[in-house]
N, CA, C and O atoms as a printed pandas DataFrame, in Angstrom:
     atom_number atom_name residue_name chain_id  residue_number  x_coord  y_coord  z_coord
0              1         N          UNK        A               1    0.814   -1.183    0.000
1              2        CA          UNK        A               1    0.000    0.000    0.000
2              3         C          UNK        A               1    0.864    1.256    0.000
3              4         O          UNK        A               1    0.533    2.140   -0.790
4              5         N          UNK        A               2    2.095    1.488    0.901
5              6        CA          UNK        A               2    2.761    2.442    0.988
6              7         C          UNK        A               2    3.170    2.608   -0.218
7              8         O          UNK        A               2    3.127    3.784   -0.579
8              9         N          UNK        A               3    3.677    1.634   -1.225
9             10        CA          UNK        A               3    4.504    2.227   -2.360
10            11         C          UNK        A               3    3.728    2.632   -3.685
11            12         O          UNK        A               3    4.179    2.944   -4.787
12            13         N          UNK        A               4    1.941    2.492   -3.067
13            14        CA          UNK        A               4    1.281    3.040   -3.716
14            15         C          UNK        A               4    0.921    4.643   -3.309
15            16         O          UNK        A               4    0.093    5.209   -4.022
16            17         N          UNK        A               5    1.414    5.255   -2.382
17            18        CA          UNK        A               5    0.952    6.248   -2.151
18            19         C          UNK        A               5   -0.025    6.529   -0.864
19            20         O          UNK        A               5   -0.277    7.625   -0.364
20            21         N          UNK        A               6   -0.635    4.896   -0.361
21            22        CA          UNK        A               6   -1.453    4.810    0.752
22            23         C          UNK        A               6   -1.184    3.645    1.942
23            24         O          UNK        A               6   -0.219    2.899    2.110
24            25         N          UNK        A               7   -2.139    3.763    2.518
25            26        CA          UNK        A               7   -1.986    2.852    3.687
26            27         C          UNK        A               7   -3.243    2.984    4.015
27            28         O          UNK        A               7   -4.105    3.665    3.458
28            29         N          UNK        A               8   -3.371    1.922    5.469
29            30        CA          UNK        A               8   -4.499    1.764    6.351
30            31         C          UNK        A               8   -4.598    2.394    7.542
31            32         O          UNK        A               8   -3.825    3.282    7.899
32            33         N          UNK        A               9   -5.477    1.999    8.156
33            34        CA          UNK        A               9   -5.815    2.297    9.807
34            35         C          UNK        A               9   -6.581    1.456   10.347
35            36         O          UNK        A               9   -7.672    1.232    9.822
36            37         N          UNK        A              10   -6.219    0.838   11.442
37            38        CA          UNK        A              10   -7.360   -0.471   12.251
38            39         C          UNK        A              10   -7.655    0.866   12.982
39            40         O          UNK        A              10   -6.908    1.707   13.481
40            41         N          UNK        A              11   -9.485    0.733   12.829
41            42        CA          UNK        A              11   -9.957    1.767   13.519
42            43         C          UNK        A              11  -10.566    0.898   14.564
43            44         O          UNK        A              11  -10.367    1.381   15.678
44            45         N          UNK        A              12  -11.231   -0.205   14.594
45            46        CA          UNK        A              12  -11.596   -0.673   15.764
46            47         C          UNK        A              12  -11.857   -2.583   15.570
47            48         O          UNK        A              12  -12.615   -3.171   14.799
48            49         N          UNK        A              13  -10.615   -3.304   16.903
49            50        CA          UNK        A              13  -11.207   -4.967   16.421
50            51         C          UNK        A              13  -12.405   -5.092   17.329
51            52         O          UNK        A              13  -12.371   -4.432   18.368
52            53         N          UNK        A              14  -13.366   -5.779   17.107
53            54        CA          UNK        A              14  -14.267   -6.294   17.852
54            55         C          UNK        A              14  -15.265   -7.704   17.769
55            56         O          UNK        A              14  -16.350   -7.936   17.237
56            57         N          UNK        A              15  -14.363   -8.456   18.533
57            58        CA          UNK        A              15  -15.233  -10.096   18.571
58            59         C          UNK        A              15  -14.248  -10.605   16.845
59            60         O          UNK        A              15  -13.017  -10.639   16.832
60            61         N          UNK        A              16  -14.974  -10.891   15.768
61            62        CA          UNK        A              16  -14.029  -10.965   14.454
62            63         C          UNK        A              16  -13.979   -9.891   13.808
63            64         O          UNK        A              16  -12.997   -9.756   13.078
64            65         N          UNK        A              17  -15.018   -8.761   13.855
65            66        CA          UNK        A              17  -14.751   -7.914   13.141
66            67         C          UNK        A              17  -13.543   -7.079   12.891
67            68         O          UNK        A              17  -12.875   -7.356   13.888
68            69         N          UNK        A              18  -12.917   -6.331   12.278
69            70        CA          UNK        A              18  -11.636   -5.520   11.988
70            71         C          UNK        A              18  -12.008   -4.606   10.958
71            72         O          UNK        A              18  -12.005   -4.678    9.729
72            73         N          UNK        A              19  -12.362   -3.641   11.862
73            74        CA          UNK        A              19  -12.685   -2.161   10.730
74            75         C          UNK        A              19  -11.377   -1.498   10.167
75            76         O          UNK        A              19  -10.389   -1.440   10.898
76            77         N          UNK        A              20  -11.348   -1.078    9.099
77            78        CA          UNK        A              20  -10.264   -0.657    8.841
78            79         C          UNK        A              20  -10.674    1.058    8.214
79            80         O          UNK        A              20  -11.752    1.635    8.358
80            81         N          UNK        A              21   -9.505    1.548    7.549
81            82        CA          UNK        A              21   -9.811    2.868    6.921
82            83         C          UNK        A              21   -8.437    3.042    5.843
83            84         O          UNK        A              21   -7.270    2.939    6.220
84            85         N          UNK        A              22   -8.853    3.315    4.492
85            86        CA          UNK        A              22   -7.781    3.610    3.901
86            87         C          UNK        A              22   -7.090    4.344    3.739
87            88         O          UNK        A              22   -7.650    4.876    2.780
88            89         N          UNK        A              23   -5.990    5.056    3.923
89            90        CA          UNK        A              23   -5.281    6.299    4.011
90            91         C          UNK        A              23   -4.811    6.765    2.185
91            92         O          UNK        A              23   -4.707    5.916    1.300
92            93         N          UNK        A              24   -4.636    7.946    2.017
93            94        CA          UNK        A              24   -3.765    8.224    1.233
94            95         C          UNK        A              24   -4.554    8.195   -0.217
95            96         O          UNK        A              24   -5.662    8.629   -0.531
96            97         N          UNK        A              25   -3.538    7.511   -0.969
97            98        CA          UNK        A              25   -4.555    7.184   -2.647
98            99         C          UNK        A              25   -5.120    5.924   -2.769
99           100         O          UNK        A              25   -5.545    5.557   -3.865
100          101         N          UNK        A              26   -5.190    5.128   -1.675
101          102        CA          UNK        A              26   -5.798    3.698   -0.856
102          103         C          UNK        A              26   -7.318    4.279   -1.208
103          104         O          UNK        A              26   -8.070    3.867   -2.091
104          105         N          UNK        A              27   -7.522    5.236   -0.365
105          106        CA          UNK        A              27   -8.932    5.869    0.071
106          107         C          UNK        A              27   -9.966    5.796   -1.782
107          108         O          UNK        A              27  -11.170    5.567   -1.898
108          109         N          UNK        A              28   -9.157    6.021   -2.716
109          110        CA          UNK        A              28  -10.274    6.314   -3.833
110          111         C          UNK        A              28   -9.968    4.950   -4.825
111          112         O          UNK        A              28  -10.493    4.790   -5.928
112          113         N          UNK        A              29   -9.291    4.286   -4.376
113          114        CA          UNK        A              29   -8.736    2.878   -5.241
114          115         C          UNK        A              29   -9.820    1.815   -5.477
115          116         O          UNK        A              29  -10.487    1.292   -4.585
116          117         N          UNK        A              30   -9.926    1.522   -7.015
117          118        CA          UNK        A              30  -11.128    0.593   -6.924
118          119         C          UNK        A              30  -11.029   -0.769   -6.047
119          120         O          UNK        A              30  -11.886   -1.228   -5.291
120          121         N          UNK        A              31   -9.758   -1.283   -6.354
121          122        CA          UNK        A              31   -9.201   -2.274   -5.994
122          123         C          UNK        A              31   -9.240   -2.108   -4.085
123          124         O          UNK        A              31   -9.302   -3.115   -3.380
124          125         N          UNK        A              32   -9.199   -0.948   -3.601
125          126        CA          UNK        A              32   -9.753   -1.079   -2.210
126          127         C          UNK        A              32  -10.515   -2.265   -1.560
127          128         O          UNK        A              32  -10.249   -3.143   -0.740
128          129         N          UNK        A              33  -11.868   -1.787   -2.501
129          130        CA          UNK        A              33  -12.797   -2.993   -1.638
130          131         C          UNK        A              33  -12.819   -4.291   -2.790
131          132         O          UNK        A              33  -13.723   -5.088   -3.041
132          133         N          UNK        A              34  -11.978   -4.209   -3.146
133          134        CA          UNK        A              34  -11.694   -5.711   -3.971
134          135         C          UNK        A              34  -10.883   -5.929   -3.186
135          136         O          UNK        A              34  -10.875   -5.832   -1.958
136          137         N          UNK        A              35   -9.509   -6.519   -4.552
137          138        CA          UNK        A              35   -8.571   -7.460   -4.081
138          139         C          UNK        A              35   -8.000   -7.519   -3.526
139          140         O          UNK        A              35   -7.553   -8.615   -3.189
140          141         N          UNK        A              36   -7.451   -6.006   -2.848
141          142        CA          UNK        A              36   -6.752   -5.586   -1.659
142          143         C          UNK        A              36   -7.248   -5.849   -0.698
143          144         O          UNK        A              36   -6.436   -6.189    0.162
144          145         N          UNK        A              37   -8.932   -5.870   -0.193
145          146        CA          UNK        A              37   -9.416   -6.435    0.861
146          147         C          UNK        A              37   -9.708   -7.515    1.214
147          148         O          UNK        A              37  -10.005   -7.878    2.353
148          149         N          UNK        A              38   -9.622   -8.372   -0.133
149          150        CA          UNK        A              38   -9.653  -10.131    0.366
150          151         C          UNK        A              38   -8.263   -9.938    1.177
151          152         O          UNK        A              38   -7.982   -9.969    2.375
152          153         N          UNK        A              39   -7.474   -9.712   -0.081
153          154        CA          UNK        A              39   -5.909  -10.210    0.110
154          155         C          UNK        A              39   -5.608   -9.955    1.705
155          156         O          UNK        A              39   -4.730  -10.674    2.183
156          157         N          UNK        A              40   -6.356   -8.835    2.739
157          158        CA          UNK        A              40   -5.753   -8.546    3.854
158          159         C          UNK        A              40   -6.757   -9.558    4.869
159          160         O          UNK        A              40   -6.531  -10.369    5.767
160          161         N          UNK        A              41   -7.809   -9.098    4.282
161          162        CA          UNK        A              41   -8.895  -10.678    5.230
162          163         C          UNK        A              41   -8.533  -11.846    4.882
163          164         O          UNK        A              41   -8.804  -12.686    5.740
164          165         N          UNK        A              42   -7.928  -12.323    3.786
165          166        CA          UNK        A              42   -7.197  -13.764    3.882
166          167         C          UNK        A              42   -6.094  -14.193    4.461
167          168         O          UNK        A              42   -5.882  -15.365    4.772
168          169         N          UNK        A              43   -5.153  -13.018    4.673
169          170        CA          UNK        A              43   -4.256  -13.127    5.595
170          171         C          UNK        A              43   -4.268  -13.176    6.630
171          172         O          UNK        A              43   -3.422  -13.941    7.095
172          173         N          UNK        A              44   -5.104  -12.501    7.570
173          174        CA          UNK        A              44   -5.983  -12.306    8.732
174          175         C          UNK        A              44   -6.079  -13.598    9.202
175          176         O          UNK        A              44   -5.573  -14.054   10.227
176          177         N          UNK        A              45   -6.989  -14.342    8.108
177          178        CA          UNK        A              45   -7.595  -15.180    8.523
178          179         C          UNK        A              45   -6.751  -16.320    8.702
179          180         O          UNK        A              45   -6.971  -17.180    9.555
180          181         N          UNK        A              46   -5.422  -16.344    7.607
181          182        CA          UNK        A              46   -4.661  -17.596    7.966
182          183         C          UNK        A              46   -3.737  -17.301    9.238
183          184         O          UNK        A              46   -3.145  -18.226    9.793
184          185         N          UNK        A              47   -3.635  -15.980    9.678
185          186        CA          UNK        A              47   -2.780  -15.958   10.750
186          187         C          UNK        A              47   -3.241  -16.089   12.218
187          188         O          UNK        A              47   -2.625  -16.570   13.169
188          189         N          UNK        A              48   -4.333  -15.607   12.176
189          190        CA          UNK        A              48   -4.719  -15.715   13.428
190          191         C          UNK        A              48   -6.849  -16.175   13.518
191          192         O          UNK        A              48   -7.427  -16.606   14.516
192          193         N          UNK        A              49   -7.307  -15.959   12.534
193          194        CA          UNK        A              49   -8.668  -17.180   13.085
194          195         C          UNK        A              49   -9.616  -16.629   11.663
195          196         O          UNK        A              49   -9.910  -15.501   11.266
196          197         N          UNK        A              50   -9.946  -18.154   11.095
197          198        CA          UNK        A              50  -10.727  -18.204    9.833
198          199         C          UNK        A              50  -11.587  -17.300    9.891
199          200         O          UNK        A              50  -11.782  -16.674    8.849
200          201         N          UNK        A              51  -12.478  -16.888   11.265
201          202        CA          UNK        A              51  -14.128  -16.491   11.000
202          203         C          UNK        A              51  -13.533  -14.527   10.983
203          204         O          UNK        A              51  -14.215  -13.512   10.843
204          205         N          UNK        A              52  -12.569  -14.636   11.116
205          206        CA          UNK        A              52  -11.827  -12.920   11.040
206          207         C          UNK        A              52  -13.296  -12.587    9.538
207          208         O          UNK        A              52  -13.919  -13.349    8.798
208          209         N          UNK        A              53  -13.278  -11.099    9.728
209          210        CA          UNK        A              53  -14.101  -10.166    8.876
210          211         C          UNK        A              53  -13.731   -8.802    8.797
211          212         O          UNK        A              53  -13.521   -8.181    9.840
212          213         N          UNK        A              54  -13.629   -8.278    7.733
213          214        CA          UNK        A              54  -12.515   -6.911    7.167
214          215         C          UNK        A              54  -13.704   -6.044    6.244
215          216         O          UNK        A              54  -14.234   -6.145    5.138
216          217         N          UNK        A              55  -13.770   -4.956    7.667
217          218        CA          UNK        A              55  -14.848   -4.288    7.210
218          219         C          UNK        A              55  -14.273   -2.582    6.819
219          220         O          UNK        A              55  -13.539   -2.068    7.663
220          221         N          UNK        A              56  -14.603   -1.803    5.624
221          222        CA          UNK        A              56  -14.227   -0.534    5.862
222          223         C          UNK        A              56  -14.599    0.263    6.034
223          224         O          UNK        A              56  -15.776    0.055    5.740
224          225         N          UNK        A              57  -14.502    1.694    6.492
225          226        CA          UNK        A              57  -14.662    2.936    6.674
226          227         C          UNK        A              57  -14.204    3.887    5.618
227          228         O          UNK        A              57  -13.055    4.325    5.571
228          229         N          UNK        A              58  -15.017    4.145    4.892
229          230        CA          UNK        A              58  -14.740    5.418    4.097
230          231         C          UNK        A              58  -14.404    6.502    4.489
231          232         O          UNK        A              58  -14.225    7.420    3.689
């Protein structure tokens, strides 16, 4: 994300949920709530618990 110009923010975990927020040129990227957001809820999920959920904040 950084060497795109953006990044994130965990704005709040709760139970599985994980809100996030996109920073930067993240924020208007189509690929945001695509593949970039599996790609970080699949990681999530293999690292620390399948039922994880990656929600965002505009």
């Amino acid at each position: 994300l950084a060497n795109d110009g953006g990044g994130l923010e965990v704005i709040e975990v709760e139970g599985h949920i994980v809100r996030i927020r996109y920073q930067g040129a993240c924020g208007g990227c189509p690929s945001a709530t695509g593949g970039t957001l599996r790609t970080i809820e699949n990681h999530l999920r293999s690292q620390l618990d399948p039922e994880i959920k990656v929600h965002t904040y505009l």
